[in-house]
Biopython code that builds the backbone (N, CA, C, O; Angstrom):
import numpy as np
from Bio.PDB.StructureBuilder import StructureBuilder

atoms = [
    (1, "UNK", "N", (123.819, 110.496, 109.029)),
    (1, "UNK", "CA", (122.511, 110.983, 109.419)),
    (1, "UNK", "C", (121.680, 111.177, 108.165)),
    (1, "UNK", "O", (122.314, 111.369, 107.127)),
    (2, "UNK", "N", (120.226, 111.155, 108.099)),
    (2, "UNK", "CA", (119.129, 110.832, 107.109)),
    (2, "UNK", "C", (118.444, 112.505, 107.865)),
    (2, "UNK", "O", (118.514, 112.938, 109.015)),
    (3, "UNK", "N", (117.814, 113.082, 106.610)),
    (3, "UNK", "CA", (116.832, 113.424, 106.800)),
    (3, "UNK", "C", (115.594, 112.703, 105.927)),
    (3, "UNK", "O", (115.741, 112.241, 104.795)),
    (4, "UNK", "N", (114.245, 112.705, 106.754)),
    (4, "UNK", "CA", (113.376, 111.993, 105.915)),
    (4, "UNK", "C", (111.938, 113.174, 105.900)),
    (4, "UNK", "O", (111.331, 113.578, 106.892)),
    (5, "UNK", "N", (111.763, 113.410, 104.928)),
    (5, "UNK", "CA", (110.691, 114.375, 104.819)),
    (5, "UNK", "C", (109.744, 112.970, 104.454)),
    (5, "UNK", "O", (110.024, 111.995, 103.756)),
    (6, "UNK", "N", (108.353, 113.350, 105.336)),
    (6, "UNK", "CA", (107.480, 112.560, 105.590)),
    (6, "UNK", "C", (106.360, 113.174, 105.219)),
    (6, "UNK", "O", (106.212, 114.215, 105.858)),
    (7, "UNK", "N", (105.474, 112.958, 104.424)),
    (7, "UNK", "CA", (104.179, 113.340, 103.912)),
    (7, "UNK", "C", (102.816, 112.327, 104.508)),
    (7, "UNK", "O", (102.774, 111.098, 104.444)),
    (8, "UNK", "N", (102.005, 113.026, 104.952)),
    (8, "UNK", "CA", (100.665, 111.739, 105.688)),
    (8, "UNK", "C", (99.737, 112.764, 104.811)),
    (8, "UNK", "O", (99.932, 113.744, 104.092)),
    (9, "UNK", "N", (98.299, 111.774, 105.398)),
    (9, "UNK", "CA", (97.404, 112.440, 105.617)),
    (9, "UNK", "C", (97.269, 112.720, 106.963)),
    (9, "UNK", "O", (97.719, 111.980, 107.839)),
    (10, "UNK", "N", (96.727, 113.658, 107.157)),
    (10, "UNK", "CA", (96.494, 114.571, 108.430)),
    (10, "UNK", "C", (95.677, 113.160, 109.456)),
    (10, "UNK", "O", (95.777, 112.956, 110.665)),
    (11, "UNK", "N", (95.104, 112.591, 108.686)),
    (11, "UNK", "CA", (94.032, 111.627, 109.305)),
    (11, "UNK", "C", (94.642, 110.696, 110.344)),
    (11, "UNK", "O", (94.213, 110.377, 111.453)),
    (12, "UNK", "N", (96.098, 110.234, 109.504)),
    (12, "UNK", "CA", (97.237, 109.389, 110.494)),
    (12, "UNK", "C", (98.746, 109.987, 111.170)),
    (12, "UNK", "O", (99.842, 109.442, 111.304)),
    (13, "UNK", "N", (98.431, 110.852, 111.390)),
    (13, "UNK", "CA", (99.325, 111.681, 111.852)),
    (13, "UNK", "C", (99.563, 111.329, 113.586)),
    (13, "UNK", "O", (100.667, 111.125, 114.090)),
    (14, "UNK", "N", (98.841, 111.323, 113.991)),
    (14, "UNK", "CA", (99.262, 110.492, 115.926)),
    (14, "UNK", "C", (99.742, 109.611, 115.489)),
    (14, "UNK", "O", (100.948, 109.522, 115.719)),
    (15, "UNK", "N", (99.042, 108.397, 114.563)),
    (15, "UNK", "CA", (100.018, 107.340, 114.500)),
    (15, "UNK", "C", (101.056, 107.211, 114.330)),
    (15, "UNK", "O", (101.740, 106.463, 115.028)),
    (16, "UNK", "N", (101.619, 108.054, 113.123)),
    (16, "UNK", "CA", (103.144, 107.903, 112.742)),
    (16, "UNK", "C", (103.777, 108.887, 113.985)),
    (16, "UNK", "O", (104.858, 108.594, 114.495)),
    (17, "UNK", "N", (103.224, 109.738, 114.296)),
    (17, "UNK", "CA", (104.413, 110.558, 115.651)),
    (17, "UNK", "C", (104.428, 109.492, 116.925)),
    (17, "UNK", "O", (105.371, 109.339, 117.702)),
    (18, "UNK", "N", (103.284, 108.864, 116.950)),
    (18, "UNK", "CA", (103.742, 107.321, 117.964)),
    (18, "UNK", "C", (104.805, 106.210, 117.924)),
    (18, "UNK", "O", (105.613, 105.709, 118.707)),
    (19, "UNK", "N", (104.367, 106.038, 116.445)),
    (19, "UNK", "CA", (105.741, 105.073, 115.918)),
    (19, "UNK", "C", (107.337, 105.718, 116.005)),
    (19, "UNK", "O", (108.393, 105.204, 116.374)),
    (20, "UNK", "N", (106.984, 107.162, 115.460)),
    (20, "UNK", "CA", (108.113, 107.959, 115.777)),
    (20, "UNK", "C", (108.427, 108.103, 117.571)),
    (20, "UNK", "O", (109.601, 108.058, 117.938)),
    (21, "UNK", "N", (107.492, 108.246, 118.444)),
    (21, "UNK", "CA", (108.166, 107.738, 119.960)),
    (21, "UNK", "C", (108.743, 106.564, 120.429)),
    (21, "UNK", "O", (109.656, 106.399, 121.238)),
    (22, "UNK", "N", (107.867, 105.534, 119.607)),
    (22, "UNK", "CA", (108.306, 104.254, 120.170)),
    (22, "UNK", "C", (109.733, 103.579, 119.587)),
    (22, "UNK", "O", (110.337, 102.619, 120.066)),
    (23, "UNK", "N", (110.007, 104.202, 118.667)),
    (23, "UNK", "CA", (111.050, 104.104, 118.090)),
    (23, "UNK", "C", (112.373, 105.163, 118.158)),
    (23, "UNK", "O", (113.261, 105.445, 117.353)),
    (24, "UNK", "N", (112.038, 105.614, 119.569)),
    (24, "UNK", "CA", (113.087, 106.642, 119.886)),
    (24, "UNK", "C", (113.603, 107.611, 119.587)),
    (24, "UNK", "O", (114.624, 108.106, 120.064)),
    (25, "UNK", "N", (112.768, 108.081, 118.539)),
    (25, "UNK", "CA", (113.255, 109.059, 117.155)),
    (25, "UNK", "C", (113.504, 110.517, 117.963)),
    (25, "UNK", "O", (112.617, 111.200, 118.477)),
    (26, "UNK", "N", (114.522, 110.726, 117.945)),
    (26, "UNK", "CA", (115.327, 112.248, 118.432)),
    (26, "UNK", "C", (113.974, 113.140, 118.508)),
    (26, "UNK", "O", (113.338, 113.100, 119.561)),
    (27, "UNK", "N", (113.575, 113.827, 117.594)),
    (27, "UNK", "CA", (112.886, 114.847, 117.573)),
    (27, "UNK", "C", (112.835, 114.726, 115.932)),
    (27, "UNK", "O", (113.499, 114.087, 115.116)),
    (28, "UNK", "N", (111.699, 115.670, 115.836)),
    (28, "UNK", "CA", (110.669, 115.779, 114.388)),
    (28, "UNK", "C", (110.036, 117.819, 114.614)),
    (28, "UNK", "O", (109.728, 118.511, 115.585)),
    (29, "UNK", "N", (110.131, 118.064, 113.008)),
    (29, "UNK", "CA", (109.204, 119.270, 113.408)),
    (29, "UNK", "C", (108.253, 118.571, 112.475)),
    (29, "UNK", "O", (108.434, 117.513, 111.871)),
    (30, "UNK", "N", (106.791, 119.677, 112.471)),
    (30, "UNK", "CA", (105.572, 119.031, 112.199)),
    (30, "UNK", "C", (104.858, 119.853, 111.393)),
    (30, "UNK", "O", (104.074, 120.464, 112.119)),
    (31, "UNK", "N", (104.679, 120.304, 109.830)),
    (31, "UNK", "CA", (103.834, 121.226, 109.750)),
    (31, "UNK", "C", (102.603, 120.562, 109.405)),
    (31, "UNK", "O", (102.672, 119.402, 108.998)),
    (32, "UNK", "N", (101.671, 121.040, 109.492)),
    (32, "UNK", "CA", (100.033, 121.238, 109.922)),
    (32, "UNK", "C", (99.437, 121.390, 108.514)),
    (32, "UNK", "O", (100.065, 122.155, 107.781)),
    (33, "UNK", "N", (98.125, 120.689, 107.893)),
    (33, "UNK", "CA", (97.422, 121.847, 106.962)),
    (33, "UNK", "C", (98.214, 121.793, 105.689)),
    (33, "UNK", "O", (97.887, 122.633, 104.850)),
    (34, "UNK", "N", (99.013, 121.124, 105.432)),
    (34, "UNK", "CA", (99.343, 120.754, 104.110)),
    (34, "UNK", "C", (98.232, 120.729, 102.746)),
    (34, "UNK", "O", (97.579, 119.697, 102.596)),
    (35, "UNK", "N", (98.084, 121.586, 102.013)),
    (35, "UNK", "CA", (97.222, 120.739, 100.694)),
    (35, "UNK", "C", (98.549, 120.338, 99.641)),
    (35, "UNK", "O", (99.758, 120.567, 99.618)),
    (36, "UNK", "N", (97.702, 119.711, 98.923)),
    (36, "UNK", "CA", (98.447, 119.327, 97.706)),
    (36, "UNK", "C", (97.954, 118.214, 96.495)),
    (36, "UNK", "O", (96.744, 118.041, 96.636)),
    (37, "UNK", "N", (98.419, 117.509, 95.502)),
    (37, "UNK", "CA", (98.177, 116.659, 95.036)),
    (37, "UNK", "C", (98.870, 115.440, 94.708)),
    (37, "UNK", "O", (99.871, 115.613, 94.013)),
    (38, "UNK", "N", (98.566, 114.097, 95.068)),
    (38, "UNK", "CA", (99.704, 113.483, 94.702)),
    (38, "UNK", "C", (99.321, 112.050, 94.083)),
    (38, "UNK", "O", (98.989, 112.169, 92.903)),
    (39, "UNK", "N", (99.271, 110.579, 94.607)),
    (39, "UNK", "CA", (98.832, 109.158, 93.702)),
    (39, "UNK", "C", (98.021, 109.068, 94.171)),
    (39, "UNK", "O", (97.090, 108.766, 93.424)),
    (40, "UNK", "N", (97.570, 109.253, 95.951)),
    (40, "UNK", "CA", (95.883, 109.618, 96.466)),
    (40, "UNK", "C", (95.229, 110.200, 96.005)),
    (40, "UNK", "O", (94.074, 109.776, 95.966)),
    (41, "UNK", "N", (95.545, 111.614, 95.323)),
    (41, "UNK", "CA", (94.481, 112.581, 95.177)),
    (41, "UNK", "C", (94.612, 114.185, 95.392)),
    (41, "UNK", "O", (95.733, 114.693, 95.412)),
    (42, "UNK", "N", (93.966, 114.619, 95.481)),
    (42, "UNK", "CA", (93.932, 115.927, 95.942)),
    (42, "UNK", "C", (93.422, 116.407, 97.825)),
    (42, "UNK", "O", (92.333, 116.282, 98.385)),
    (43, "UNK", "N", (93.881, 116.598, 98.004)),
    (43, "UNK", "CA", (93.898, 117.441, 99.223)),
    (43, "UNK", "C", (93.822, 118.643, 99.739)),
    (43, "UNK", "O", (94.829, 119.012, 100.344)),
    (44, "UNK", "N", (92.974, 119.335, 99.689)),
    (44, "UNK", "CA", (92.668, 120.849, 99.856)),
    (44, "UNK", "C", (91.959, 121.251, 101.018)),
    (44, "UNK", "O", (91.732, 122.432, 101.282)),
    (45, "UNK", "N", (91.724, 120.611, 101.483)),
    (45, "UNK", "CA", (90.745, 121.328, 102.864)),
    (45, "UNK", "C", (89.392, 121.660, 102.723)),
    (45, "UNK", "O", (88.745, 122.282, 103.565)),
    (46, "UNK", "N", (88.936, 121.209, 101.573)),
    (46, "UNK", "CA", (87.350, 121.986, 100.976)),
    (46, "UNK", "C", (86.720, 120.895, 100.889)),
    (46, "UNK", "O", (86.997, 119.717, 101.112)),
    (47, "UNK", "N", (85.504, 121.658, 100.400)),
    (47, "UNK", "CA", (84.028, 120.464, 100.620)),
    (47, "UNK", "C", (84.644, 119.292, 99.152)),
    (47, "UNK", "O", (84.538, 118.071, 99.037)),
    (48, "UNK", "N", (85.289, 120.356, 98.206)),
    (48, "UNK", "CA", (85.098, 119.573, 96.969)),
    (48, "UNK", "C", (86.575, 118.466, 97.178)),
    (48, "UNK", "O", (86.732, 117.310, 96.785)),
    (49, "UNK", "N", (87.477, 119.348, 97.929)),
    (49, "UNK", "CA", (88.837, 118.121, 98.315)),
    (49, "UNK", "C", (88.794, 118.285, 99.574)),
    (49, "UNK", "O", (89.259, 119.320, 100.053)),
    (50, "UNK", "N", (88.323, 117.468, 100.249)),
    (50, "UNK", "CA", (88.673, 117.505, 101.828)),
    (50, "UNK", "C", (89.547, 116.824, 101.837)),
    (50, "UNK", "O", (89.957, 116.238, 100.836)),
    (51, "UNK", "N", (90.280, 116.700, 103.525)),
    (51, "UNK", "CA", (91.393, 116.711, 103.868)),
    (51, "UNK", "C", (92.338, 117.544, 103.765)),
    (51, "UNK", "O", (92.298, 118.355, 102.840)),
    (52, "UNK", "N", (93.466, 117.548, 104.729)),
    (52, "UNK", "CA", (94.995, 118.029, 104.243)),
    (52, "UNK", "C", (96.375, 116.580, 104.743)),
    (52, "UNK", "O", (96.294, 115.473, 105.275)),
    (53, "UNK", "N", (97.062, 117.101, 104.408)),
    (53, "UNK", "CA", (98.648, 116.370, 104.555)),
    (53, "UNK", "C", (99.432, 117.133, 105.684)),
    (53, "UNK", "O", (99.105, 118.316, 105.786)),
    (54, "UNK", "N", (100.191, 116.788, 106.363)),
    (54, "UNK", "CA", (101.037, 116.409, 107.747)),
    (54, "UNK", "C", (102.773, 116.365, 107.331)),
    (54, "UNK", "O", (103.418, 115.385, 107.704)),
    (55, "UNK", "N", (103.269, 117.165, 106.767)),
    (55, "UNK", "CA", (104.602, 116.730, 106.734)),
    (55, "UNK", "C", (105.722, 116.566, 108.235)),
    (55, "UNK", "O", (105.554, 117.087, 109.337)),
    (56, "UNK", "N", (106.312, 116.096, 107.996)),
    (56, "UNK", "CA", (107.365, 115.937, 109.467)),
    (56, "UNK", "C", (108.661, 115.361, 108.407)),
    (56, "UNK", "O", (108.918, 114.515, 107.550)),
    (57, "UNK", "N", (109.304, 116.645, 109.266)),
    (57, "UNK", "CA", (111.157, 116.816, 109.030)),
    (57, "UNK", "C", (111.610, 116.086, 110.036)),
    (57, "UNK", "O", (111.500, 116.553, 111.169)),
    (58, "UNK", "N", (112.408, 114.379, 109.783)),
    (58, "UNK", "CA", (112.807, 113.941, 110.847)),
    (58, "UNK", "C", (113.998, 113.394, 110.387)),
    (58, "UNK", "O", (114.150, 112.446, 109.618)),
    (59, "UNK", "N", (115.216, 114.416, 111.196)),
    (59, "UNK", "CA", (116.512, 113.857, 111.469)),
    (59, "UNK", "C", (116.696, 113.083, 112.307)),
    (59, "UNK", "O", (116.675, 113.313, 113.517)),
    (60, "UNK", "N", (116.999, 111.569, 111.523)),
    (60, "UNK", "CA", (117.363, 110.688, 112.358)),
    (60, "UNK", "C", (118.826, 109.359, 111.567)),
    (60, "UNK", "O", (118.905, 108.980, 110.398)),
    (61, "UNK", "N", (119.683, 109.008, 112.674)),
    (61, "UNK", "CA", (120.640, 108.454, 112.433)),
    (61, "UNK", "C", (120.497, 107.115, 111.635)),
    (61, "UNK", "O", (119.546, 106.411, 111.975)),
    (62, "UNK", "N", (121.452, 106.568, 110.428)),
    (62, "UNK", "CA", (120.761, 105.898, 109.049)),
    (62, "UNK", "C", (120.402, 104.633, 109.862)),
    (62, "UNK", "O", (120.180, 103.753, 109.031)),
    (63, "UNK", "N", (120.239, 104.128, 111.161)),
    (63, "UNK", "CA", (119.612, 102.383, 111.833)),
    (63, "UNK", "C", (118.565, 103.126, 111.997)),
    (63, "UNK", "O", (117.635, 102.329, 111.870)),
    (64, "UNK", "N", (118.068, 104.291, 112.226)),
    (64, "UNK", "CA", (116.728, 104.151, 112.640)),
    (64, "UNK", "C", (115.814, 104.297, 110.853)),
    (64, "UNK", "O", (114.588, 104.203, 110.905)),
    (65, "UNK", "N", (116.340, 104.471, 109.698)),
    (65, "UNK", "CA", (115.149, 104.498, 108.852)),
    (65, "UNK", "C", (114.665, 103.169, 108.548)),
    (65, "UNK", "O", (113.589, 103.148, 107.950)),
    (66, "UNK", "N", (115.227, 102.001, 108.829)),
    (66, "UNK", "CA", (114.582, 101.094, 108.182)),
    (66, "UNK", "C", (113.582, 100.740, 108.823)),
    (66, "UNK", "O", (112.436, 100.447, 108.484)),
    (67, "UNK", "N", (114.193, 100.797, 109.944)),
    (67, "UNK", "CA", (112.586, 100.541, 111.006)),
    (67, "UNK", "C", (111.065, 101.825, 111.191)),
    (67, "UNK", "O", (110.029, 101.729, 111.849)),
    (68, "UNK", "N", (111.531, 102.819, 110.373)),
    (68, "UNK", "CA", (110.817, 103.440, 110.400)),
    (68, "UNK", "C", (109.640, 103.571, 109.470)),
    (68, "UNK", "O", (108.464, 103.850, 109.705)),
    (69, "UNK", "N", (110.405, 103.239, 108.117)),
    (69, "UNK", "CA", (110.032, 102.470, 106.887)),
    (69, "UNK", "C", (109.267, 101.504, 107.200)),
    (69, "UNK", "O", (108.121, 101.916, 107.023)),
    (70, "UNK", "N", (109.247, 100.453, 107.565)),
    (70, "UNK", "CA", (109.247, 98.960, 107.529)),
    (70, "UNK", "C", (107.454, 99.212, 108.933)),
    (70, "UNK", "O", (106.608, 98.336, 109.115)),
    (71, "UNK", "N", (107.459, 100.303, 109.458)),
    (71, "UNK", "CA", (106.694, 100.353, 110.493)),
    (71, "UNK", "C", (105.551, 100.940, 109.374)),
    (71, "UNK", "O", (104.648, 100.342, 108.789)),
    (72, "UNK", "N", (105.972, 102.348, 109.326)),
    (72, "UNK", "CA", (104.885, 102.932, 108.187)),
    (72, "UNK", "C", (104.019, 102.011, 107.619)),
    (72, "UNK", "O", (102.798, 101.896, 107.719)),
    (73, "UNK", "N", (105.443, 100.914, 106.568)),
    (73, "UNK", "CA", (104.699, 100.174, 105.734)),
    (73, "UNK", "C", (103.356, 99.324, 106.217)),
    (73, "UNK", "O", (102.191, 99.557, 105.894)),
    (74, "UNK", "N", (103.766, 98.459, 106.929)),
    (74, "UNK", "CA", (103.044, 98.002, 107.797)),
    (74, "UNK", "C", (101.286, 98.957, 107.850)),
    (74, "UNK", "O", (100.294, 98.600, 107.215)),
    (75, "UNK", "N", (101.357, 100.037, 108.679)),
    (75, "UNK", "CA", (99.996, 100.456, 108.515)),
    (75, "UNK", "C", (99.694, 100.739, 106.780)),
    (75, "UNK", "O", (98.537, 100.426, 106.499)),
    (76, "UNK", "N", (100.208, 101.073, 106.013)),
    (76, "UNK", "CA", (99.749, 101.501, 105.141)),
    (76, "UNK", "C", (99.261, 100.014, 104.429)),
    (76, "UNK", "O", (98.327, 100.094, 103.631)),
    (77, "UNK", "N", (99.761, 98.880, 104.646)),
    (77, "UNK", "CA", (99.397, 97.665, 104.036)),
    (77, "UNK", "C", (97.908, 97.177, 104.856)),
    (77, "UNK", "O", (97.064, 96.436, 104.352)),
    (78, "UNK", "N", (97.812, 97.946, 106.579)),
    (78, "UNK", "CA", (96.285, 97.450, 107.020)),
    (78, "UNK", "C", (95.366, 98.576, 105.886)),
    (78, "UNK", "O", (94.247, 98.324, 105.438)),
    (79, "UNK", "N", (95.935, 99.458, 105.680)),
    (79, "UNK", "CA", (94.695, 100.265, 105.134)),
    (79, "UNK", "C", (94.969, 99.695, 103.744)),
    (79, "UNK", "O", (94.976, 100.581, 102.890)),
    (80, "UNK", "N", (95.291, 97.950, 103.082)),
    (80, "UNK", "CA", (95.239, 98.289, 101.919)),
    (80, "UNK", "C", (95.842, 99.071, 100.964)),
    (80, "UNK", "O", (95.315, 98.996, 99.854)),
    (81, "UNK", "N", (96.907, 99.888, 101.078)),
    (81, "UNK", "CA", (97.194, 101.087, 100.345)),
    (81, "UNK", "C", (96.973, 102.230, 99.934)),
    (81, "UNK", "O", (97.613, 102.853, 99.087)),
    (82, "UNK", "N", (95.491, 102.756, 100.875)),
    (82, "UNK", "CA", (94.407, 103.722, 100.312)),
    (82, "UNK", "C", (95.321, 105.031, 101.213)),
    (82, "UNK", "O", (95.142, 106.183, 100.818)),
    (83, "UNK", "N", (96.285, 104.792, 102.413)),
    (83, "UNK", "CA", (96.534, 105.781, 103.138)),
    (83, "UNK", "C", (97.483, 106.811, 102.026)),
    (83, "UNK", "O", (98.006, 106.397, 100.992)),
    (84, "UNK", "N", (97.519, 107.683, 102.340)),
    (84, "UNK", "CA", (98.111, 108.711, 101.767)),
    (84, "UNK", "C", (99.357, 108.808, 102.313)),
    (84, "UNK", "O", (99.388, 109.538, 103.304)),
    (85, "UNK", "N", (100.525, 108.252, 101.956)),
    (85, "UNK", "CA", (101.791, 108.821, 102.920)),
    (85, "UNK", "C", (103.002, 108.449, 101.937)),
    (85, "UNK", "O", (102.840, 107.508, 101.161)),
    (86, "UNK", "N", (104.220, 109.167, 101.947)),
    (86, "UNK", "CA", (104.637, 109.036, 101.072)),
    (86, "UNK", "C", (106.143, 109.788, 102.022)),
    (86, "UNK", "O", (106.123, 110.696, 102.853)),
    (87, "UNK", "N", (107.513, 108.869, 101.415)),
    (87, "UNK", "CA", (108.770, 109.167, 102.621)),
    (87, "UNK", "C", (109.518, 109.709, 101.812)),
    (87, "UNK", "O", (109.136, 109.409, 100.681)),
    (88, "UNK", "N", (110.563, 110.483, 101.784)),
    (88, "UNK", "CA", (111.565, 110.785, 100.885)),
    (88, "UNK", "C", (112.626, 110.888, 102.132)),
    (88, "UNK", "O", (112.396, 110.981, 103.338)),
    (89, "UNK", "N", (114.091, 110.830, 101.291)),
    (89, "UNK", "CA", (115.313, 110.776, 101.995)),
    (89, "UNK", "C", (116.503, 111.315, 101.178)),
    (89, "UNK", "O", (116.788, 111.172, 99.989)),
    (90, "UNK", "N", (117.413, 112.313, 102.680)),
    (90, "UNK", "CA", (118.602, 112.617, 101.866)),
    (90, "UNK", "C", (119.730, 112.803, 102.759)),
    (90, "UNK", "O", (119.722, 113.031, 103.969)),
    (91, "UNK", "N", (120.553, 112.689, 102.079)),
    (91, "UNK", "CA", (121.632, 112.950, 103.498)),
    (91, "UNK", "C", (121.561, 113.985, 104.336)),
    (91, "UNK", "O", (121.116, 115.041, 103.886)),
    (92, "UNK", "N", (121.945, 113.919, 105.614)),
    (92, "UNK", "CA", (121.857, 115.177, 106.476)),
    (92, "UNK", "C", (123.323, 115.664, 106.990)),
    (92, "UNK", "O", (124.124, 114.732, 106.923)),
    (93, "UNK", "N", (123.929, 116.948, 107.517)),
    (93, "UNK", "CA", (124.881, 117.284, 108.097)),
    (93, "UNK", "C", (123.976, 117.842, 109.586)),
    (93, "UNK", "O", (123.067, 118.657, 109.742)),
    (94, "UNK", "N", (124.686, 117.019, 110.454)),
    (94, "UNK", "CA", (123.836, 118.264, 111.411)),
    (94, "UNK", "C", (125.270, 119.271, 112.020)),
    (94, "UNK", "O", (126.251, 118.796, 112.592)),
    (95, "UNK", "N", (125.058, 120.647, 111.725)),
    (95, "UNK", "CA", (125.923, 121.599, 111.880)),
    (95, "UNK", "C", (126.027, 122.378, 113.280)),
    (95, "UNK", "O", (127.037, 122.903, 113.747)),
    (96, "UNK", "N", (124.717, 122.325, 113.850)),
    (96, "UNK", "CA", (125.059, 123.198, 114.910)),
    (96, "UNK", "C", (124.133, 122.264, 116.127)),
    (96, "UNK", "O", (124.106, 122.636, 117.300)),
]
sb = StructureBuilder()
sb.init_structure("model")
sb.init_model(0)
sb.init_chain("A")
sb.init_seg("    ")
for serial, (resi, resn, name, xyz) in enumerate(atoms, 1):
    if name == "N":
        sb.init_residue(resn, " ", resi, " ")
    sb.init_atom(name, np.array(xyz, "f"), 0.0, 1.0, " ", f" {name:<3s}", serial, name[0])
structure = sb.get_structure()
């Protein structure tokens, strides 16, 4: 099992929890309202950085990341590369 901490912009956030349905993905939690800074930019919620970031904690079994990957990529290549999203991965135990 993978956990994949998922970073968006807030802007594409239905999309990727769609891809995450259509792709059967167990369950995801979702926090909201993220700022931060990262190869996009800054993100703060203000006039001077608008926007925020979308993280989602999604445990899912290691066949579903590539396709999950490989989907992301995909939009982030229509927007050119300008989208803000960014995946990380690590092993998971699920304990209880």
């Amino acid at each position: 099992m993978k956990l994949l901490f998922l970073i968006c912009e807030s802007a594409v956030e239905s999309a990727v929890i769609s891809i995450l349905r259509e792709l059967d993905v167990p369950g995801y939690t979702r926090l909201s309202n993220a700022i931060g800074n990262g190869r996009q930019g800054r993100r703060e919620g203000s006039p001077v950085w608008p926007g925020t970031n979308s993280l989602l904690l999604i445990g899912v079994p290691e066949n579903l990341v590539t396709p999950i990957v490989e989907r992301l990529r995909a939009i982030s290549e229509d927007r050119e590369g300008r989208m803000a999203i960014k995946i990380f991965s690590v092993n998971a135990e699920d304990l209880l």
